[in-house]
C-alpha positions, 0 to 999 in steps of 0.5 A: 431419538431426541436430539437438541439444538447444542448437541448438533452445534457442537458436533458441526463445528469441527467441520465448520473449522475444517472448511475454513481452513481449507482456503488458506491451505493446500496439501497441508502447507500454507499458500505462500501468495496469502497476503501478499497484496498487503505486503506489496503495498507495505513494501511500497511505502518504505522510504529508502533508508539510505537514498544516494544523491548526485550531490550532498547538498541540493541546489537551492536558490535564496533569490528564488525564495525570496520572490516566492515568499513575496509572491505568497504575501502579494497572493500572486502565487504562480500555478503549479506546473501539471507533471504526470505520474505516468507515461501512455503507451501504445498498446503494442 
């Protein structure tokens, strides 16, 4: 009996394909978390369509501006200020 190389890959494959769906699916259904990495990080970069402020207009200073463009052309520019994007906690 003489069977070639073509003949076994093609009668393997089917079983191939069936192996690789077996990890996105689960009693038949698909897994509803699959993918859901990509959507939580999608989600997060959303800015907010329709953002509420406490005022229509934001407080601004022209003086302020004006001492910060001049700083810029004297190349006195002041160090910004370290803010943390994230509180520690303790563990408890």
């Amino acid at each position: 009996m003489n069977i070639d190389r073509r003949t076994c890959t093609m009668a393997a494959l089917p079983l191939m394909l069936v192996g690789c769906t077996q990890g996105m699916m689960t009693g038949g259904k698909p897994v509803v978390e699959f993918g859901e990495y990509n959507r939580q990080t999608m989600a997060s970069q959303v800015v907010n369509p329709e953002p509420h402020y406490d005022t229509t207009v934001p407080v601004t200073s022209a003086e302020h501006a004006a001492q910060a463009a001049e700083r810029y052309q004297q190349d006195a520019v002041k160090p910004p200020i370290h803010t943390p994007s994230t509180t520690p906690s303790s563990g408890n």
